[in-house]
mmCIF file as Biopython writes it, N, C-alpha, C and O atoms, coordinates in Angstrom:
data_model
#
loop_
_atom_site.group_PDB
_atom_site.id
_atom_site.type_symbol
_atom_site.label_atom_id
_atom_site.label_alt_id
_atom_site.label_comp_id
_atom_site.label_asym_id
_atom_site.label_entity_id
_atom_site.label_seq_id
_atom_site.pdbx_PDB_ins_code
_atom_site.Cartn_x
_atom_site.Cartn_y
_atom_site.Cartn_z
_atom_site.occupancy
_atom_site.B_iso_or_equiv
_atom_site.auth_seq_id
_atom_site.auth_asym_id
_atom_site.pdbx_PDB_model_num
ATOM 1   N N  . UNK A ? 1  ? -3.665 -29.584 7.928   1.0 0.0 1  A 1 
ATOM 2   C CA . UNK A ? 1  ? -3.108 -28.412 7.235   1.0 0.0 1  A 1 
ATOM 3   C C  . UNK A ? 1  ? -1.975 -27.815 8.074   1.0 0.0 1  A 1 
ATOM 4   O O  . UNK A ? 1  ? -2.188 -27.767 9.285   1.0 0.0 1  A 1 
ATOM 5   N N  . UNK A ? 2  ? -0.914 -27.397 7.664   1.0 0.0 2  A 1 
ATOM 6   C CA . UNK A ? 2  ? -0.003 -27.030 8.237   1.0 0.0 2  A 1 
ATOM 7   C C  . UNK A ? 2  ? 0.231  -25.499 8.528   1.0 0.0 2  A 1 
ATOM 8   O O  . UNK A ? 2  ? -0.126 -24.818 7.566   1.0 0.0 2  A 1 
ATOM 9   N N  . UNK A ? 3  ? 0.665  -24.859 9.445   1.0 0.0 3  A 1 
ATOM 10  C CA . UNK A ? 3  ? 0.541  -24.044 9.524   1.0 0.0 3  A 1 
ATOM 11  C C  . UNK A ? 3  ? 2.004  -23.033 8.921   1.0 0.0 3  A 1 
ATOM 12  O O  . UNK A ? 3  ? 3.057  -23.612 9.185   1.0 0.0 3  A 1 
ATOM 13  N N  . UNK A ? 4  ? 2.127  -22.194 8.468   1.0 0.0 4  A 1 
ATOM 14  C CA . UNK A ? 4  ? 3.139  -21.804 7.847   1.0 0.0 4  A 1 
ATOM 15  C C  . UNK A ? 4  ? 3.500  -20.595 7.931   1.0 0.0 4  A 1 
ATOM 16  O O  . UNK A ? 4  ? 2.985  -19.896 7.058   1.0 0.0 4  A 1 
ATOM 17  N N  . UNK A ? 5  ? 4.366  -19.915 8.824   1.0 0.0 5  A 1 
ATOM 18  C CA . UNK A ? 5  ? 4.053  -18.466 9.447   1.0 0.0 5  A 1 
ATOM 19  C C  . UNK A ? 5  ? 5.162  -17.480 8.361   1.0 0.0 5  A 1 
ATOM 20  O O  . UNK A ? 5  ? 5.283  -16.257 8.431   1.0 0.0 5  A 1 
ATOM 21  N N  . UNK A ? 6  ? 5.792  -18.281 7.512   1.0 0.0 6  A 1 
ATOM 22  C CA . UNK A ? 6  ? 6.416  -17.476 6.618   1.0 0.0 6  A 1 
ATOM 23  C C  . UNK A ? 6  ? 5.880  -17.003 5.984   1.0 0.0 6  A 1 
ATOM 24  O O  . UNK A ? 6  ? 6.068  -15.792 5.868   1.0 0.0 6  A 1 
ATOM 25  N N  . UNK A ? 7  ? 4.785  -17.727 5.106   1.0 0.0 7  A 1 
ATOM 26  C CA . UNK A ? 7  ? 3.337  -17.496 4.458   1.0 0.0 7  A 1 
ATOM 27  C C  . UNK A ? 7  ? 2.626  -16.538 4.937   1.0 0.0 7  A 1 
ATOM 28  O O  . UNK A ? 7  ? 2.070  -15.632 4.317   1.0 0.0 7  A 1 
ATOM 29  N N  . UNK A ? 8  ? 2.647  -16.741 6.037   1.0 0.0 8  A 1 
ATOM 30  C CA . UNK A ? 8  ? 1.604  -15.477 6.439   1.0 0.0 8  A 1 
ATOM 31  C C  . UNK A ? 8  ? 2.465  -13.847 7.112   1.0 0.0 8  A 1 
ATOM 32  O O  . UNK A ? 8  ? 2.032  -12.716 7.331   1.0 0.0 8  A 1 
ATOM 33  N N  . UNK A ? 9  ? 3.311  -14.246 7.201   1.0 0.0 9  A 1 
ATOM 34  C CA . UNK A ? 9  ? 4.343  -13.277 7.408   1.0 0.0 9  A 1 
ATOM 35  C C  . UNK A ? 9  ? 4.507  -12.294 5.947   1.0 0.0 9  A 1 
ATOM 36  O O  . UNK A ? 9  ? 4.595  -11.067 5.906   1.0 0.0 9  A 1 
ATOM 37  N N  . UNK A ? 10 ? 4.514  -13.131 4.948   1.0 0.0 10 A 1 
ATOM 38  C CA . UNK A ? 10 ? 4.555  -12.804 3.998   1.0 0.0 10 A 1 
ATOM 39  C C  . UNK A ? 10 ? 3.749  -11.787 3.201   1.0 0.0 10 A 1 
ATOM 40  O O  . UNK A ? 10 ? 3.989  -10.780 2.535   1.0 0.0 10 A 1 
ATOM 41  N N  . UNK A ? 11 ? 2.272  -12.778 3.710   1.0 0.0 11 A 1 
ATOM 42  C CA . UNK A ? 11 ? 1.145  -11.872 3.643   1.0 0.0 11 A 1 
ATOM 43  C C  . UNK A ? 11 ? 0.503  -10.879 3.904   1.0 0.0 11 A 1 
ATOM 44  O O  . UNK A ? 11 ? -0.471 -10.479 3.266   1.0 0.0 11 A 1 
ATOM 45  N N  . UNK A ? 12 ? 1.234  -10.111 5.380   1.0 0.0 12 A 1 
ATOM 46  C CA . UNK A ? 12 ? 1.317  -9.633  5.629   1.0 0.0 12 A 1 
ATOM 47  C C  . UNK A ? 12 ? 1.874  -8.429  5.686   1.0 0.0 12 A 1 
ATOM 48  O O  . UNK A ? 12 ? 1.360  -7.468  6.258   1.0 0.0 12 A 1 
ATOM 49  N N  . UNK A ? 13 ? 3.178  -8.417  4.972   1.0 0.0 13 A 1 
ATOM 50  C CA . UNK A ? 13 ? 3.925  -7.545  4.353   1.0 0.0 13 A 1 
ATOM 51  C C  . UNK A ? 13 ? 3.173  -6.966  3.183   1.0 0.0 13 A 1 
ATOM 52  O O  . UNK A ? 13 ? 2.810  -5.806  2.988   1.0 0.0 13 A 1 
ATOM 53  N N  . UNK A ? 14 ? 3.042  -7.928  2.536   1.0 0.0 14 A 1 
ATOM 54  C CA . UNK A ? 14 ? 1.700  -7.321  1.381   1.0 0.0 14 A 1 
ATOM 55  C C  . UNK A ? 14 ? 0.948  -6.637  1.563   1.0 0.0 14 A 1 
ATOM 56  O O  . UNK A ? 14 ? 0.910  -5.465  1.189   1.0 0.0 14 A 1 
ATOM 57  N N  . UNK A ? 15 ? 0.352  -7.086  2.040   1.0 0.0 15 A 1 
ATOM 58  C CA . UNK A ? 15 ? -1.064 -5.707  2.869   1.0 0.0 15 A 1 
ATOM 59  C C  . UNK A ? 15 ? -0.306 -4.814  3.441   1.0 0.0 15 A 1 
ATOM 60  O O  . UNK A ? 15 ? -0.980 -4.609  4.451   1.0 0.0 15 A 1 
ATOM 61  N N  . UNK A ? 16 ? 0.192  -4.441  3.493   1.0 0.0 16 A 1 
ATOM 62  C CA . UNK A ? 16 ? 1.323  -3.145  4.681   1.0 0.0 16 A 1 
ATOM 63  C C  . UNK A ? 16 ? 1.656  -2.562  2.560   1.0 0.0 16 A 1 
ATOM 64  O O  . UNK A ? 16 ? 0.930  -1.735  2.008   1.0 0.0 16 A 1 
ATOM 65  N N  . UNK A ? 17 ? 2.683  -3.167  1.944   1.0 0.0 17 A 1 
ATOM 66  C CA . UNK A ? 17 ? 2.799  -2.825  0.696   1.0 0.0 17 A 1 
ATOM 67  C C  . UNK A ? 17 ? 1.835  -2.262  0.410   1.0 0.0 17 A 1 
ATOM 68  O O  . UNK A ? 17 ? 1.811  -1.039  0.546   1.0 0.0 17 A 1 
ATOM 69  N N  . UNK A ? 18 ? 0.639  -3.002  -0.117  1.0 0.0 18 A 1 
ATOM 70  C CA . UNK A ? 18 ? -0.538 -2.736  -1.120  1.0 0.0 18 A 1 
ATOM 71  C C  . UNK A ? 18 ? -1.194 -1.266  -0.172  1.0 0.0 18 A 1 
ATOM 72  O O  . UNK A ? 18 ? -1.370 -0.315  -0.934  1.0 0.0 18 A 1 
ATOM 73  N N  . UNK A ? 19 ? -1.480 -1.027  0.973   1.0 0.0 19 A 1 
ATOM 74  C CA . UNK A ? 19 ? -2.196 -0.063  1.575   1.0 0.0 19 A 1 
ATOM 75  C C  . UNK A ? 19 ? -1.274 1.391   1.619   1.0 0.0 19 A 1 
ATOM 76  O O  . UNK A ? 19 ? -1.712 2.525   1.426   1.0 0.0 19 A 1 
ATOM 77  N N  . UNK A ? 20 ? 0.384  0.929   1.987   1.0 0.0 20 A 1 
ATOM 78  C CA . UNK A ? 20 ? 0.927  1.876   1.662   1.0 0.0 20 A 1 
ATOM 79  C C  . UNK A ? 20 ? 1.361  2.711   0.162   1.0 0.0 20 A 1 
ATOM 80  O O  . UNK A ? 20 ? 1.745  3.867   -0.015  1.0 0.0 20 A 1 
ATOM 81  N N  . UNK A ? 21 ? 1.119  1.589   -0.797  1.0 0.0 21 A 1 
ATOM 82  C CA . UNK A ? 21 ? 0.875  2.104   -1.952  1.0 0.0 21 A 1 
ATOM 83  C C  . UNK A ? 21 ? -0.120 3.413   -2.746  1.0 0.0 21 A 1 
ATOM 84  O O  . UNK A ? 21 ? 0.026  4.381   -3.493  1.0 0.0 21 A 1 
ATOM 85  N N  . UNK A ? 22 ? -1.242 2.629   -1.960  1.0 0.0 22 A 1 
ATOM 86  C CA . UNK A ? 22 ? -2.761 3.077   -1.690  1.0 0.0 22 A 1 
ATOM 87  C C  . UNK A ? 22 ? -2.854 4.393   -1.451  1.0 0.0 22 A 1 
ATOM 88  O O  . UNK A ? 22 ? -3.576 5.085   -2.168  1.0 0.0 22 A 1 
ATOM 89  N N  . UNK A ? 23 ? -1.974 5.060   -0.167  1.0 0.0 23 A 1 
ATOM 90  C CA . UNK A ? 23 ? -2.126 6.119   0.518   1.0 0.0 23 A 1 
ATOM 91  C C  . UNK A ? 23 ? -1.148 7.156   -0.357  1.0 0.0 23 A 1 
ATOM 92  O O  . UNK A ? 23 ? -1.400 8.338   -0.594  1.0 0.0 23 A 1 
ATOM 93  N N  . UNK A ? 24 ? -0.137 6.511   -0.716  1.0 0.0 24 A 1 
ATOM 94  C CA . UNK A ? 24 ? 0.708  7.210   -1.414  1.0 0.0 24 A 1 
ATOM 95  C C  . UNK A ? 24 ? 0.120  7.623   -3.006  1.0 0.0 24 A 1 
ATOM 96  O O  . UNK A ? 24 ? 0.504  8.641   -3.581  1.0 0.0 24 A 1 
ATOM 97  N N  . UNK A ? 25 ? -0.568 6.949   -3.421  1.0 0.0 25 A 1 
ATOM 98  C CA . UNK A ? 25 ? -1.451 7.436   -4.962  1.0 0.0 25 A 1 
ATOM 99  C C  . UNK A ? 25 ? -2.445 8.106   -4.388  1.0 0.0 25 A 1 
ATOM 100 O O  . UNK A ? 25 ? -2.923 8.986   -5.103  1.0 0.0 25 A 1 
ATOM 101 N N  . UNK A ? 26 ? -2.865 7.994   -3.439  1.0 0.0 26 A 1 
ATOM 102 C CA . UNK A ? 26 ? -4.005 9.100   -2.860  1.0 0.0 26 A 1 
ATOM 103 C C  . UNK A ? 26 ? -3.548 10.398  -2.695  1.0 0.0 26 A 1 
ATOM 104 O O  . UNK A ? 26 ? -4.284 11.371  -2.861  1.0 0.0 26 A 1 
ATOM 105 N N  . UNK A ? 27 ? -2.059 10.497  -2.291  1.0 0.0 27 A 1 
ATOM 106 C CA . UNK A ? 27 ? -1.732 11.551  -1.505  1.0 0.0 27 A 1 
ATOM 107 C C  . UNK A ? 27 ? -1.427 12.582  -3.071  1.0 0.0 27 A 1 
ATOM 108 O O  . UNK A ? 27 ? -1.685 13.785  -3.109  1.0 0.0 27 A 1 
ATOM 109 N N  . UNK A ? 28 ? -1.001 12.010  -3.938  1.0 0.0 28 A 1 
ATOM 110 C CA . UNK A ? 28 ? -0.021 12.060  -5.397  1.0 0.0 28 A 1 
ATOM 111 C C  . UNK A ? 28 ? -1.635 12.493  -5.875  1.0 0.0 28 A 1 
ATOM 112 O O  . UNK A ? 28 ? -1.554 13.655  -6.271  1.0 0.0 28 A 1 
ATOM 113 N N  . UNK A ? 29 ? -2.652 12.149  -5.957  1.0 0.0 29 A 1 
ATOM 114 C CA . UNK A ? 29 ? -4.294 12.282  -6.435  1.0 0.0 29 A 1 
ATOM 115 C C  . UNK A ? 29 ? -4.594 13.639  -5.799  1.0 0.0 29 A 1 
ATOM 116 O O  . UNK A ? 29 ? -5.204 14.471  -6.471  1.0 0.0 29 A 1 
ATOM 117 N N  . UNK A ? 30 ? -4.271 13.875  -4.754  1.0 0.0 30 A 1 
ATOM 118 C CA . UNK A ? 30 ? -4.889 14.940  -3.644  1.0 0.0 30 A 1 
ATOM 119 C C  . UNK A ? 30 ? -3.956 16.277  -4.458  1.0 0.0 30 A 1 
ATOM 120 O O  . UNK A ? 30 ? -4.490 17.247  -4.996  1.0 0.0 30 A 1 
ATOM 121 N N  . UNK A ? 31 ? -2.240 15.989  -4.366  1.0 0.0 31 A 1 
ATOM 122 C CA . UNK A ? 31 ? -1.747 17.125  -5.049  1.0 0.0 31 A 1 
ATOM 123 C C  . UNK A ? 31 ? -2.073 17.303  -5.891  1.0 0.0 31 A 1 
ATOM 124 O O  . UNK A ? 31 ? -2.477 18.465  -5.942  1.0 0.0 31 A 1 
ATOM 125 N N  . UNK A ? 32 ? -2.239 16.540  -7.217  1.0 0.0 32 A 1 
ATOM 126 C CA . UNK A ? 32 ? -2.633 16.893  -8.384  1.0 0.0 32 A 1 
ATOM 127 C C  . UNK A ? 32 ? -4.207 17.809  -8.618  1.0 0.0 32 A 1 
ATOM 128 O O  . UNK A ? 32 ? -4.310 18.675  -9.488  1.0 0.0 32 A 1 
ATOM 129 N N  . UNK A ? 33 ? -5.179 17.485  -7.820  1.0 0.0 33 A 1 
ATOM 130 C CA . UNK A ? 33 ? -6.504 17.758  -8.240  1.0 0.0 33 A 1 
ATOM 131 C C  . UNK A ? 33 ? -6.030 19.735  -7.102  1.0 0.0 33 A 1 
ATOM 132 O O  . UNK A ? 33 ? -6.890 20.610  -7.003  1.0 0.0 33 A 1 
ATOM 133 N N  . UNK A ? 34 ? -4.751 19.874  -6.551  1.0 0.0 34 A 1 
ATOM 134 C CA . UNK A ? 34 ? -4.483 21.500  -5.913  1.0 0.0 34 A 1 
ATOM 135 C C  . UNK A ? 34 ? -3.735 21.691  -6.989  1.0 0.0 34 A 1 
ATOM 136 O O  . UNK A ? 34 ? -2.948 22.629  -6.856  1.0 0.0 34 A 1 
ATOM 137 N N  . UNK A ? 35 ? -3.695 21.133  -8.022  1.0 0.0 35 A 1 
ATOM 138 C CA . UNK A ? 35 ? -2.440 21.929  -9.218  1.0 0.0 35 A 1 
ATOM 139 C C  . UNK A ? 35 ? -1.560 21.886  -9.041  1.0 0.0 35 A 1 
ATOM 140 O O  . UNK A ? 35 ? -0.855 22.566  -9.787  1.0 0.0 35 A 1 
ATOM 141 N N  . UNK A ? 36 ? -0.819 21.038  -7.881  1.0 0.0 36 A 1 
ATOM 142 C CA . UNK A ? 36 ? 0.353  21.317  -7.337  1.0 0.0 36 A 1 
ATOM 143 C C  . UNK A ? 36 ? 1.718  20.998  -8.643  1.0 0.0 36 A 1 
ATOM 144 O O  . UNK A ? 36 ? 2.873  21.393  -8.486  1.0 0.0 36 A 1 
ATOM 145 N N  . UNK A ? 37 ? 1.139  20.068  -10.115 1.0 0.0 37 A 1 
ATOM 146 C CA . UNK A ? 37 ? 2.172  19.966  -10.568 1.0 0.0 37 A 1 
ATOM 147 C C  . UNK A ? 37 ? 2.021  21.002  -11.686 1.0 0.0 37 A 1 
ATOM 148 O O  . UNK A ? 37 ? 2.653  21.008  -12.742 1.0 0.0 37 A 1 
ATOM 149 N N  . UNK A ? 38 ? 1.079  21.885  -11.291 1.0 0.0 38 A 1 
ATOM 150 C CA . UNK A ? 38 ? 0.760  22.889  -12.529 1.0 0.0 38 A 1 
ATOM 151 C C  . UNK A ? 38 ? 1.997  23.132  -13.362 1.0 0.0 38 A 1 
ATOM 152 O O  . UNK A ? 38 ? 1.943  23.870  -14.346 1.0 0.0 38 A 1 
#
């Protein structure tokens, strides 16, 4: 099997994406439930 560090470079970016996504709908969840867009 070859090893392929673009691939996982790649993959990596993803998870950094997907978690920073994550935190950012949390944060957007957190204002909303203070009324903040009342």
């Amino acid at each position: 099997m070859e090893n392929n560090p673009t691939r996982q470079h790649s993959t990596q970016n993803g998870k950094l994406v997907i978690g920073g996504l994550l935190i950012f709908v949390g944060a957007i969840l957190m204002l909303s439930n203070l009324d903040f867009f009342d």
